[in-house]
Structures are given as C-alpha cells and as structure tokens.
C-alpha positions in Angstrom: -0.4 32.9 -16.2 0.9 29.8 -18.4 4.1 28.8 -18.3 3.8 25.8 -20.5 3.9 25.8 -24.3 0.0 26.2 -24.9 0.4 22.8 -27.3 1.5 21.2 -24.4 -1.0 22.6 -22.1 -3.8 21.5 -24.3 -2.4 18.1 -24.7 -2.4 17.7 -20.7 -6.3 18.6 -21.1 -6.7 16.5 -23.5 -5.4 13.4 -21.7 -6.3 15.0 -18.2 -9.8 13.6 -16.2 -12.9 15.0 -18.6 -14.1 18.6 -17.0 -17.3 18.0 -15.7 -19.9 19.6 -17.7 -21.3 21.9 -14.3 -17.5 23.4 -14.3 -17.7 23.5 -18.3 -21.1 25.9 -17.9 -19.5 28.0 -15.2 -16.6 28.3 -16.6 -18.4 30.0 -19.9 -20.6 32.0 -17.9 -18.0 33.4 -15.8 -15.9 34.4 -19.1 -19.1 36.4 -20.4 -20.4 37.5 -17.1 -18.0 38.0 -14.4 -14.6 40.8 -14.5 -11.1 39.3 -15.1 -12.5 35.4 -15.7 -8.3 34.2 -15.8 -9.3 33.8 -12.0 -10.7 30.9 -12.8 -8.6 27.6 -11.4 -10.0 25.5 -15.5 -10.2 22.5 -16.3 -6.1 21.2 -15.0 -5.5 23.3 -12.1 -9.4 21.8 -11.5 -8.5 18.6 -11.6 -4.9 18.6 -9.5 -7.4 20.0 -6.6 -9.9 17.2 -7.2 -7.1 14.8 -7.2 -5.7 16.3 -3.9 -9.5 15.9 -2.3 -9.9 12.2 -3.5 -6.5 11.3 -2.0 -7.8 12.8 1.4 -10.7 12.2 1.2 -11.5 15.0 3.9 -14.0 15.9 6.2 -13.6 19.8 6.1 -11.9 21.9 3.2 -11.8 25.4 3.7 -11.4 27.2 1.0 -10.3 31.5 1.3 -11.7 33.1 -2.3 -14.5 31.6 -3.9 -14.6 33.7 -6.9 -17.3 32.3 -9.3 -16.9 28.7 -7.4 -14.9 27.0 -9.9 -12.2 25.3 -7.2 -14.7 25.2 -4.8 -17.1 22.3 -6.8 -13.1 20.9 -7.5 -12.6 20.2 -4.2 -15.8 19.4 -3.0 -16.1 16.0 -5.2 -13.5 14.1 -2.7 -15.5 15.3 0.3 -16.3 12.5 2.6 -19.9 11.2 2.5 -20.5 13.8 5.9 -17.8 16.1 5.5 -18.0 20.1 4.7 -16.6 22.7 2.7 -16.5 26.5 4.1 -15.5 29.1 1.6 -14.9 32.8 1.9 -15.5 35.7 0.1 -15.9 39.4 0.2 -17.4 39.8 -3.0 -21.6 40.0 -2.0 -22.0 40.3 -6.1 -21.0 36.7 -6.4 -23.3 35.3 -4.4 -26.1 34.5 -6.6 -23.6 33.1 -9.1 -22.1 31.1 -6.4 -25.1 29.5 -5.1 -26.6 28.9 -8.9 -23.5 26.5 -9.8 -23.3 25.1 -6.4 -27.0 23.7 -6.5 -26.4 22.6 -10.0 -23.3 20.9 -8.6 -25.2 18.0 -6.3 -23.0 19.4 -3.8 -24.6 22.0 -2.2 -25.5 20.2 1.1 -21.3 19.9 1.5 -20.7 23.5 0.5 -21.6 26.3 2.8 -20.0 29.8 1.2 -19.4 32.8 3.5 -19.8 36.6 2.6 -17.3 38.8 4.4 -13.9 39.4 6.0 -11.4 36.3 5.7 -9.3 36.8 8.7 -12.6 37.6 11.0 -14.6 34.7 9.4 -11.7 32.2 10.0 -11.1 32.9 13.5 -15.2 32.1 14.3 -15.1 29.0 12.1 -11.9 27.6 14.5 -13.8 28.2 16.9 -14.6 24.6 18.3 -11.5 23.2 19.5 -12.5 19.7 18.2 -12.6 20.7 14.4 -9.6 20.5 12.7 -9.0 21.4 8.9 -8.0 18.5 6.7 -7.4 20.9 3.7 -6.7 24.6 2.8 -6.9 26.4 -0.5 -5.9 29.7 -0.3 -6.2 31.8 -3.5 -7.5 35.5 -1.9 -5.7 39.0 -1.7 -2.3 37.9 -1.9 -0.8 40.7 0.5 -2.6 38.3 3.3 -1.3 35.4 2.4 1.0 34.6 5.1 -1.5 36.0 7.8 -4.1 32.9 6.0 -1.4 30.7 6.5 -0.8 31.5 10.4 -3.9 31.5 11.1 -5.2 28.4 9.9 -1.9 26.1 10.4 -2.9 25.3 13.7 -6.3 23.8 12.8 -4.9 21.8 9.8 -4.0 18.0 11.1 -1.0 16.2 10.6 -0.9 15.1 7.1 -3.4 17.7 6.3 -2.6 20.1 3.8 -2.5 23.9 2.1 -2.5 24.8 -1.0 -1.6 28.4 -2.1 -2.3 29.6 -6.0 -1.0 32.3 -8.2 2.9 31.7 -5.9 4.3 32.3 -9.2 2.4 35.7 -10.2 2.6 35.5 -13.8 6.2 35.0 -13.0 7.2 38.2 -11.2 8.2 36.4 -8.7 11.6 36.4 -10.2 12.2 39.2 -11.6 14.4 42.0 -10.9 14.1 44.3 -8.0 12.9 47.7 -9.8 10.2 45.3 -12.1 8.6 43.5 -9.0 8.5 45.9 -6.2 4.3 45.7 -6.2 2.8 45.0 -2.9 1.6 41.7 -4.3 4.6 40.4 -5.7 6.6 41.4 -2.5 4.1 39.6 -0.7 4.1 36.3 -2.4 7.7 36.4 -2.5 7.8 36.5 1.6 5.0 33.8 1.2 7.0 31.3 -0.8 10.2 32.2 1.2 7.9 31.5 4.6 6.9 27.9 3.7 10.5 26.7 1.9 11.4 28.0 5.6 9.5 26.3 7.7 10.2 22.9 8.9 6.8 21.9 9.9 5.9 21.4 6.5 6.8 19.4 3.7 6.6 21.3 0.4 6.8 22.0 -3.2 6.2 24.7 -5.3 4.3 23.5 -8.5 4.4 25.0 -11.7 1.3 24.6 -12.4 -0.6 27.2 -14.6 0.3 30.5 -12.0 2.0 28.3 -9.7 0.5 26.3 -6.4 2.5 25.8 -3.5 1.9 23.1 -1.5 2.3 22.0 2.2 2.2 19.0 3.8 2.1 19.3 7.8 4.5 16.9 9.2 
C-alpha cells in the first residue's frame, strides 16, 4: 500500500504535524486487536484529512467506513465549533472500539457513528432538504464506490468536497487485464475513470499511501 521509498515516507512523518497521542493509542491497539490493521488511514494519510477539515472548516463530514475510527478523529479536529460528523459502518464488532477512542478523543459530542447498511443509512441522513454535506470520505466496500458517490453528490455544496481512498489498490489499478480482473479492482478502476470524467468536479488523483482521489464540486 506504499508507493514511496519507506526512507522517504518516514522522513514526511518525521517533518509532518506530530500524530496526536489519542490516534498514536488507537493506532497500537488496532495493530494488536483488530484483523487486517493496514486499514488504518496513520499518521500522513491522517494528517492530509485533518488538513482538508481545517481548510473547510465544515459543518457536516460524513464519513462511509469507520473501521477502528482512525480518519474519523482526523477529520473531526477541523469541525466547526457546532458542526457534526456521521460515520457508517456495518461492522457491530467495532463499536465498542469506536466509541472508546471517540470519548477519549474530546470529540465525541461532534461524532455520531452509525451501525448498518451504507446506501440505506445515507439516504435517511439526506433526508432534510436543508442539510447539505461540506465533506465526504469514502473508504468502504470498494465495489460501491460509485453508488457512494451518486448518492451523496447531490448533498455536497459547491466547493465541498469527496475524498475516496485505496483509488490506487496497492497498484492494481494498472496492471494488466488477466492480473486485475477482481471485482474490486474493476470497480475502482470505473471509479477513478467516473470522476476524471465528470465535469462537475475538479479533481486529482493523489498518490498518497494507497491513493486518495479527490473532488472538488465546481
């Protein structure tokens, strides 16, 4: 999942904002508690979403995956002073992990994490026609990805804007045919193809640890 030299990785850590020492905890815990822990967003991804919030400073993130909470505590530190941070996952094992890091956060009043469905839980969050999404961060079953991204495009403001991780995919995205035919490479291939095509959006595909695309609705 790291396309840079790992010297060079570690020397962007290095000189990178210090990782807050809530995400250092989780992030050890998750590596001795929780299945395949390379989920994790770590300490740079972490800090490009941070940097993304401050900019914005928005009044609602949602967020589809929560894993362990990692990007969720990320993005929830350029919240404005009232605004709110929904979060999805289908993992009900997570929870109590979740919920531990987000109280230990001081953001738990900004975070409220869901248990279930994506697609379902979306569609009931849009629900008031007044709320609008200032940021997306989609990192979920990547087979959905475009459905994520139609569904929420609508809600997101002008100048708001969704991110997308693992676009890269340990870079089967460019491999030959007969070496990335896996539903989720397929997938995330259509997905990158799907925002370099759309001209609602400004973009750029970053390769950032397992890639992030971003958008930026015009």
């Amino acid at each position: 999942m790291e396309f840079l030299p790992l010297p060079i990785s570690d020397y962007a850590d290095a000189h990178s904002q210090d990782e807050l020492p809530i995400l250092k905890e989780l992030s050890r815990q998750t590596h001795l508690k929780v299945k395949m822990p390379r989920m994790l967003s770590g300490h740079l991804q972490g800090n490009v979403l941070q940097a993304f919030s401050q900019l914005l400073q928005p009044k609602r993130i949602l967020e589809i995956g929560t894993y362990t909470g990692y990007s969720a505590i990320c993005l929830a530190q350029g919240l404005a002073q009232d605004g709110i941070l929904h979060t999805i996952d289908n993992n009900a094992e997570l929870v109590d992990f979740q919920n531990h890091f987000f109280e230990q956060s001081g953001k738990r009043a900004q975070i409220k994490n869901h248990l279930g469905d994506a697609q379902s839980l979306i569609k009931t969050l849009q629900e008031d026609p007044d709320n609008v999404w200032d940021l997306v961060f989609i990192d979920a079953d990547k087979i959905n990805y475009a459905q994520y991204y139609d569904l929420v495009f609508e809600k997101v403001r002008k100048g708001g804007v969704i991110i997308a991780d693992n676009v890269l995919w340990s870079g089967k995205v460019i491999e030959g045919a007969a070496k990335s035919s896996d539903e989720d490479t397929i997938a995330l291939k259509a997905y990158n193809q799907k925002v370099y095509a759309d001209p609602r959006v400004f973009k750029v595909l970053m390769p950032l640890r397992d890639g992030l695309m971003v958008s930026i609705k015009k």
